[in-house]
Each structure stands twice: as structure tokens, then as C-alpha cells.
C-alpha positions as CSV (number, residue, x, y, z in Angstrom):
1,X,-26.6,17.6,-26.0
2,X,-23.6,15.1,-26.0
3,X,-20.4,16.9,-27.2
4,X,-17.6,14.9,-26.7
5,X,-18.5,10.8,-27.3
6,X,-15.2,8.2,-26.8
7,X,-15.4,5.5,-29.5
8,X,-14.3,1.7,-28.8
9,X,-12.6,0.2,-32.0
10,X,-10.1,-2.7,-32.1
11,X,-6.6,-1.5,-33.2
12,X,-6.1,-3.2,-36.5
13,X,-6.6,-0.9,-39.8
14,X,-9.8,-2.6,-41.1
15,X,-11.1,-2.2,-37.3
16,X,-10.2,1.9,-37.5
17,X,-11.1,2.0,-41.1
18,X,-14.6,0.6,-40.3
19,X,-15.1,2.8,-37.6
20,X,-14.3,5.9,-39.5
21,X,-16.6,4.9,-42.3
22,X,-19.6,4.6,-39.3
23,X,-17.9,8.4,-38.0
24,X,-18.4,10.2,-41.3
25,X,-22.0,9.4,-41.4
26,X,-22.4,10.4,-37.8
27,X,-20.2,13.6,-38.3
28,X,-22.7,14.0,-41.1
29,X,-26.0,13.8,-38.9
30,X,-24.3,15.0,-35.8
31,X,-21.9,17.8,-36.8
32,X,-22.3,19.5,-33.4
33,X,-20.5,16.5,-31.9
34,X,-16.4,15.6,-31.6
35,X,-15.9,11.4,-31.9
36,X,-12.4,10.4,-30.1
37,X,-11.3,6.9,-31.5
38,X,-10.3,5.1,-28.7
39,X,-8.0,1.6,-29.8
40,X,-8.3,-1.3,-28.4
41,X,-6.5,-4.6,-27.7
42,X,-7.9,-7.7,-28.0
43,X,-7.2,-11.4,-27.6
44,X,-7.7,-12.0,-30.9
45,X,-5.3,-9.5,-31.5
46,X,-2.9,-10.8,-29.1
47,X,-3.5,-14.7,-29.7
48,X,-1.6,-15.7,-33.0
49,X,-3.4,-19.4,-33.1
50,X,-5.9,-19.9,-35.8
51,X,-9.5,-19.3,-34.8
52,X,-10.7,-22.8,-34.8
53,X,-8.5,-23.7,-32.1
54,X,-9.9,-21.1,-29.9
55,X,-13.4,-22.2,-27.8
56,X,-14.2,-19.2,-26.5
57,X,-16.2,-16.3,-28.0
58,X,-15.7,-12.8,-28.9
59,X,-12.3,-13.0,-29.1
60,X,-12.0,-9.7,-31.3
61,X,-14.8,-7.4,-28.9
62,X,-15.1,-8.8,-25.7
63,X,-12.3,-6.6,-24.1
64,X,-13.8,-3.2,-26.5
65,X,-17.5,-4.4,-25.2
66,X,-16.4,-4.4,-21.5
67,X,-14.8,-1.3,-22.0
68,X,-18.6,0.3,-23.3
69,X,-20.0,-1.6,-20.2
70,X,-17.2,-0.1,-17.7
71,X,-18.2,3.8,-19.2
72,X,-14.4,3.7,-20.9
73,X,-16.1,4.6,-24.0
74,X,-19.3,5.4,-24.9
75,X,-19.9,3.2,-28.3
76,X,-18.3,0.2,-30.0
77,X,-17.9,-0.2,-33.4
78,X,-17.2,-3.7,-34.5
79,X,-17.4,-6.1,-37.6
80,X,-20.8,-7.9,-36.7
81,X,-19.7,-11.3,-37.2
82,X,-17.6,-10.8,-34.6
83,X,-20.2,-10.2,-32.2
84,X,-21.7,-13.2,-30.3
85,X,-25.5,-13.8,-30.7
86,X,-25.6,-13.9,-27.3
87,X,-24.7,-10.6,-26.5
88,X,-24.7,-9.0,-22.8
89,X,-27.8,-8.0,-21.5
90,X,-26.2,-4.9,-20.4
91,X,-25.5,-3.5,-24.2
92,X,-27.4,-3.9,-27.6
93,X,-26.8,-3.3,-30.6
94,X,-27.7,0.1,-31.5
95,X,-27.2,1.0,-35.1
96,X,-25.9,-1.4,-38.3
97,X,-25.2,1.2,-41.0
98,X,-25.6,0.1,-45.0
99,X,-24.1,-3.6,-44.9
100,X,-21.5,-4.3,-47.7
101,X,-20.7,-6.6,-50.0
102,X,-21.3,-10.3,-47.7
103,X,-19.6,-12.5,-50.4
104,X,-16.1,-14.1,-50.1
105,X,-13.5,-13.7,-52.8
106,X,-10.3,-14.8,-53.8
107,X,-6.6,-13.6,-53.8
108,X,-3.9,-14.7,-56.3
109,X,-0.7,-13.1,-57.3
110,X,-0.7,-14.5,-60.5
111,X,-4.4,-14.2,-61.7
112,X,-5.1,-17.1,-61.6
113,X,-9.0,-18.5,-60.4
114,X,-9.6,-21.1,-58.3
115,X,-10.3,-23.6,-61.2
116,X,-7.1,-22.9,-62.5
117,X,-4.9,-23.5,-59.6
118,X,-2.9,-26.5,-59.6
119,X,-3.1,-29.4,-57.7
120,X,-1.4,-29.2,-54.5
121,X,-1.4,-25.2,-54.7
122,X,-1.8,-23.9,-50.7
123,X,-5.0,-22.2,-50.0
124,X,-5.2,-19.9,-47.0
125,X,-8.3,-19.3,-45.1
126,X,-8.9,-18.4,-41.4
127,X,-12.4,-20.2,-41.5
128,X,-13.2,-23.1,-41.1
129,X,-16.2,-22.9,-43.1
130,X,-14.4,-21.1,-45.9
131,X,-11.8,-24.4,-46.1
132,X,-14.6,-27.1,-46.1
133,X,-16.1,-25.2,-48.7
134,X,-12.9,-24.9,-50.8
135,X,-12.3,-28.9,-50.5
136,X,-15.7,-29.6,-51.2
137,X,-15.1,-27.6,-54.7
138,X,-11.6,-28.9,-54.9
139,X,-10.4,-31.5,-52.9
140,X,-7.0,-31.8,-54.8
141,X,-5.9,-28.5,-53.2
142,X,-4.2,-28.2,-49.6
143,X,-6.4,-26.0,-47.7
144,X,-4.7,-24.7,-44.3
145,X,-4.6,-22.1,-41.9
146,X,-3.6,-18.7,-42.2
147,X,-3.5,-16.2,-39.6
148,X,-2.9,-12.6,-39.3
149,X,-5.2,-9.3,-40.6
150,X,-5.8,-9.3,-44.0
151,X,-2.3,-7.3,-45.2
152,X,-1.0,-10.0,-43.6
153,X,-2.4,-12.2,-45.1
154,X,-2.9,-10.8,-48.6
155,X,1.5,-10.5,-48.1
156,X,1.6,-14.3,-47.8
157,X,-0.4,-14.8,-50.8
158,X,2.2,-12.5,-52.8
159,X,5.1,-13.4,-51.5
160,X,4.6,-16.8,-52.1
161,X,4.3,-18.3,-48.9
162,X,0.8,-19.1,-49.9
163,X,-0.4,-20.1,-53.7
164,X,-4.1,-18.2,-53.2
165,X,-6.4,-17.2,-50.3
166,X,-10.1,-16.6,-49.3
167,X,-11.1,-13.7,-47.6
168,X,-14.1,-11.7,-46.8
169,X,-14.8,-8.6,-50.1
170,X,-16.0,-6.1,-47.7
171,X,-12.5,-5.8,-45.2
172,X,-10.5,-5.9,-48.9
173,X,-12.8,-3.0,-50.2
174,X,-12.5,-0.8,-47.0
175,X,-8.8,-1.2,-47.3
176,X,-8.9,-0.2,-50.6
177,X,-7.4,-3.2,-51.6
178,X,-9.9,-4.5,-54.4
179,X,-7.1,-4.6,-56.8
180,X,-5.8,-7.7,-55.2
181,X,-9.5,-9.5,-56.3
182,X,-9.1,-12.1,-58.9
183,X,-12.5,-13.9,-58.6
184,X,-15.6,-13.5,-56.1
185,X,-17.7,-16.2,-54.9
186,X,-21.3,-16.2,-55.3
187,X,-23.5,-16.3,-51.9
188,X,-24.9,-20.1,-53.2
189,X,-20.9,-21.3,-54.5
190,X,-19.4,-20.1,-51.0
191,X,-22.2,-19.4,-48.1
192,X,-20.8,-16.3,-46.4
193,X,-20.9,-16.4,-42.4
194,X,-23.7,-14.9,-41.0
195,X,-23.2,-11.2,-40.6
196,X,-20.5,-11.0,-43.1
197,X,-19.6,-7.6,-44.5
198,X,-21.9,-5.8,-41.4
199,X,-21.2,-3.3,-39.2
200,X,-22.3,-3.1,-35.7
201,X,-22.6,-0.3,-33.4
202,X,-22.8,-0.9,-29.7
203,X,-24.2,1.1,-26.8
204,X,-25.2,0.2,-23.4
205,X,-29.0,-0.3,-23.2
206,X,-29.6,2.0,-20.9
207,X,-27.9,5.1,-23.1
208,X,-31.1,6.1,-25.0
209,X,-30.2,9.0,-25.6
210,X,-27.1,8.1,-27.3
211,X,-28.9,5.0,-28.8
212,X,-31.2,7.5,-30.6
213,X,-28.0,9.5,-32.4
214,X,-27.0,5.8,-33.6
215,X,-29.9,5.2,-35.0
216,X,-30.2,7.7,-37.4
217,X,-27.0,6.2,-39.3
218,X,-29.2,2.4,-39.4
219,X,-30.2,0.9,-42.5
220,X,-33.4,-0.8,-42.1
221,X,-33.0,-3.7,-44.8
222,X,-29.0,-4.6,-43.6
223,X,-30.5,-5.0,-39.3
224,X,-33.4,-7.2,-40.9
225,X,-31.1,-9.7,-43.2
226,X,-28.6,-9.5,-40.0
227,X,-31.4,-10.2,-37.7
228,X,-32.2,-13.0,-39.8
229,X,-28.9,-14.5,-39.9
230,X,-28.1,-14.3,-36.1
231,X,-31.2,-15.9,-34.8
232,X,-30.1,-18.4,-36.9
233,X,-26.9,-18.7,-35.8
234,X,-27.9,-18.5,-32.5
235,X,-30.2,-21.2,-32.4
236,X,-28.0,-23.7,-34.5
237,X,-25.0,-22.8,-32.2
238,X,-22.7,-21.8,-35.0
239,X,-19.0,-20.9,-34.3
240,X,-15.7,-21.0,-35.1
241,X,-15.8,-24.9,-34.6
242,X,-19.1,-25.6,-36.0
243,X,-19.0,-23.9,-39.9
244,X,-22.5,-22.4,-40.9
245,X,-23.2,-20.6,-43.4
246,X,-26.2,-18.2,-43.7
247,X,-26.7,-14.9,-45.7
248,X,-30.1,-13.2,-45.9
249,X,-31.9,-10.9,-49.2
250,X,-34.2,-8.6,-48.8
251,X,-36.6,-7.5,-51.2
252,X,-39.9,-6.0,-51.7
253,X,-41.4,-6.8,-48.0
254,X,-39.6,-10.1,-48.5
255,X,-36.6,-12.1,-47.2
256,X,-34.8,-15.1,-48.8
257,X,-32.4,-16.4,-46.1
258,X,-29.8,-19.4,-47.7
259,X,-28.1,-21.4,-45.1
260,X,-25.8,-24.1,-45.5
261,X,-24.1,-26.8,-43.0
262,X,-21.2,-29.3,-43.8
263,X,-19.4,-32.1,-42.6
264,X,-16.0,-32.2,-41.6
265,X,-14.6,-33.9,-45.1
266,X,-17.4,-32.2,-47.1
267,X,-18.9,-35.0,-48.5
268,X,-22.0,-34.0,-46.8
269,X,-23.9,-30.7,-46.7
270,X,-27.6,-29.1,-46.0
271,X,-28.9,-26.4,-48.0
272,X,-32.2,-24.6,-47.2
273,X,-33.4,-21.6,-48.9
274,X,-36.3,-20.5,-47.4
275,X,-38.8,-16.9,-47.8
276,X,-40.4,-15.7,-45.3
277,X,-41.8,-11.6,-44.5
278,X,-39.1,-9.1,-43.8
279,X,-41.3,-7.6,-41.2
280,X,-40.4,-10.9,-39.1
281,X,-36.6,-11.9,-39.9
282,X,-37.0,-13.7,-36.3
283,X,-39.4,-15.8,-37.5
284,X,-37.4,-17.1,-40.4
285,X,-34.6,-17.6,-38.8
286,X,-36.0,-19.7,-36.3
287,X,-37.5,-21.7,-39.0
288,X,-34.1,-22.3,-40.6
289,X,-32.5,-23.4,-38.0
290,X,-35.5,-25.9,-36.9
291,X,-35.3,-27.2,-40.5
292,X,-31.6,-27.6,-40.4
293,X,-31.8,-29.5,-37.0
294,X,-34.3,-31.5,-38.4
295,X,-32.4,-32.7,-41.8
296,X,-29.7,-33.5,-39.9
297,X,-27.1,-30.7,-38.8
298,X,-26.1,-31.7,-35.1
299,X,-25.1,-34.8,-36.4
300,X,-23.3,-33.3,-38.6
301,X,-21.2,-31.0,-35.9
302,X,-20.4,-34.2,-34.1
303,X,-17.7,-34.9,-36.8
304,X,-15.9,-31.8,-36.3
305,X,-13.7,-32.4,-32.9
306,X,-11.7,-35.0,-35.0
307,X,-11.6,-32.6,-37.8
308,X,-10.2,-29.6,-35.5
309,X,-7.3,-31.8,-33.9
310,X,-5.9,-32.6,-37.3
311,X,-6.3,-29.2,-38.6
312,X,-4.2,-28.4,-35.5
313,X,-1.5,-30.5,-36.6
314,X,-0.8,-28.6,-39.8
315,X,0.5,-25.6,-37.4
């Protein structure tokens, strides 16, 4: 039996608050074993730019992941959205715990809801998906970047540097900063990112044994709505520069995965909503994508090199 295991984590206090929520179910099932959180630096972490202007992937686990893949650590716990959908051969994802809320929200100091922010007032979001979203609902505000973890970014917002932002309910909740919440965004208003409000655990492939342990911590329904969702992504060839939105429910041996696309000034979107068997989330991911593709959504990413240098002047 494994008595000591090293854990991976990014340094930032959502990364180490995440991790220890995965660590008390696993202390739970496994109270035998002693976890060592083991911080590390990323260069997301290091890289102050906004995302968008970054094309490169797994910016926030690719250093944590190499450590698993070097035997540093044993396991990695990450936020799954983080994760590329192509993952290393080499390491898989083991276990994703009981996902959280996916939905977006927003943060005001004075209250006030995103219909009742002036014109003009600065919005804050990291994503790009989050600010064609926001000027597609209002096109009068000025949407731009905001970097930093979310106290960071949550400090902007109240100390005026910023009028409101958008960020993700689940990384305010496990901060214990709900209090800051002054309106949340349904799933159909603002399409989530794909994985949004998941955790992933990740192992080497070849660590069965440790795999196993993982495993007993999964929640079925959150791996098939994330399954879902990545295949997706995956297929599409989401990204930081390329906004998609996808979120998948799952109910009663079904799965109702909503997926959304936009163009670089909003004026044009896709929306599918399509059911398919919870047994096969692979399946109905692939068949999302294909219907995306075929409505129009590559023509649609062409737009967004033009939209990413202007972005970059706001900095």
C-alpha cells in the first residue's frame, strides 16, 4: 500500500484550495495515506499578458504535468479547463470529482447587474469568449482585458479600476468569496467554456495502482458531461483564440450538450443543442462539432486574428 503520495498543484490559492477539496475526499477513502502538496510554477503564473495573446497551450499545467511525467509527484490536480484535449499519451486523466457550478457570474461593487451598468462602464474578463459574449448582450459597454487570479481581479473591480467583471462561480465559491456575486448567468445567456467549474486529477497511465485510489473519489455524471464537452472542443479546435462555448446536462441516461460559436464583433453566432445517450458522451460530442463545422464555425474563426491584434492594443 502507497503511504506517502506527492501532489502537483499550481501555487495560486484557488489552485491549493481546489486541490485540498480533491484531498479531503481522498483522506476520506484513503485515511491510511499522508498527501504532500507540492506547488508549482507555471507560465501562466509567470506570464502577466492576457490569455488571448498567448498561442500556446497549457499554459497553467504543462510545467505541473511534466513534473507527474518526470516521477516529481505522483498526481496533478488541476482545473479541467485548463487541461488540453490533447493530453500526453504518457498521463490520463484519472479521477474528476463532483463538478461545480459551470456558470459565469458577475462582480460589482456597487450592486449593480449588468443591465444596469452604464454606458461606457469597463467590464473585465480574461476570456475571450466571455467578452464577445458581453458585447453581444451590450455593445455600449467597454469590454477589455483583465489579468491576474481572481483576488486580483475581484480587487480591481472594487477598487474602481474596473466598473464590473465576469468570472467563472465555481473559483469564487472555493474561495469563499460568493459574497462578491451580484448576478449569475444562465448556461444559454453566457455558454460556459467547456470543462468549466471541473476538477481533474492526473496520473501517469501506467500508475494503475494509484489510478484505482483516484477513482474512488470520480463522479460518474461530471467525467460524462466533461467527456462530452472535450471531444468537442477537441474536434472544433477551441482555444484561447478561437471562443467556444459548450456545457453538457446529464439526466436520466440522457445528455443535453449546448454549444455555441461567435464571431469576432458578435453579430454572428451558432447555437446547437443537441441529446444524445449518456452512455456515449463521445458520440455527441463528435456530432456537435460536425454540426457546428457544417453551419459555419471555421469561417467564423477566420475573423478572429484581426480581432486579437486590436484587443492587443487596449494593453
Amino acid at each position: 500500500m502507497i503511504k506517502t503520495i506527492r501532489v502537483g498543484t499550481r501555487g495560486s490559492r484557488l489552485a491549493i484550495a481546489q486541490t485540498e477539496l480533491a484531498l479531503v475526499a481522498l483522506r476520506k477513502a484513503h485515511p491510511q495515506v499522508r498527501f504532500e502538496v507540492i506547488p508549482i510554477s507555471t507560465k501562466g503564473d509567470v506570464d502577466k499578458r492576457p490569455l488571448f495573446t498567448l498561442d500556446e497551450k497549457g499554459i497553467f499545467e504543462k510545467e505541473v504535468n511534466e513534473a507527474v511525467k518526470q516521477g516529481d509527484v505522483d498526481f496533478a490536480v488541476h482545473s479541467l479547463k485548463d487541461i488540453p484535449s490533447d493530453l500526453s499519451d504518457d498521463l490520463s486523466v484519472a479521477c474528476i470529482p463532483k463538478r461545480a457550478s459551470p456558470n459565469d457570474v458577475l462582480v460589482t461593487d456597487n450592486g449593480q447587474k449588468l443591465k444596469d451598468l452604464v454606458p461606457g462602464s469597463v467590464v473585465g474578463t480574461s476570456s475571450l469568449r466571455r467578452a464577445v459574449q458581453l458585447t453581444k448582450t451590450r455593445p455600449d459597454l467597454n469590454v477589455r482585458p483583465i489579468r491576474g487570479n481572481v483576488e486580483t481581479r475581484v480587487k480591481k473591480v472594487i477598487s474602481g479600476e474596473y466598473d464590473a467583471a465576469v468570472l467563472a462561480e465555481a473559483g469564487l465559491t472555493r474561495l469563499g468569496m460568493k459574497d462578491v456575486i451580484v448576478q449569475r448567468f444562465s448556461i444559454r445567456d453566457f455558454v460556459p467554456a467547456p470543462g468549466q467549474g471541473a476538477i481533474a486529477i492526473v496520473c501517469r497511465r501506467d500508475h494503475t495502482i494509484l489510478a484505482g485510489m483516484l477513482q474512488q473519489i470520480e463522479d460518474r455524471r461530471s467525467r460524462t458531461a466533461v467527456l462530452a464537452e472535450r471531444v468537442l472542443l477537441r474536434k472544433v479546435e477551441g482555444g484561447c483564440r478561437f471562443p467556444l462555448g459548450a456545457v453538457a446536462i446529464t439526466n436520466d441516461g440522457k445528455i443535453t450538450l449546448y454549444a455555441s460559436v461567435f464571431s469576432a464583433d458578435g453579430q454572428q453566432s451558432i447555437h446547437v443543442k443537441k441529446i444524445g445517450r449518456a452512455s456515449n458522451p463521445e458520440e455527441l460530442g463528435s456530432t456537435v462539432a460536425n454540426m457546428l463545422v457544417k453551419q459555419g464555425a471555421m469561417d467564423l474563426a477566420e475573423g478572429w486574428r484581426k480581432a486579437v491584434d486590436e484587443w492587443n492594443k487596449k494593453l
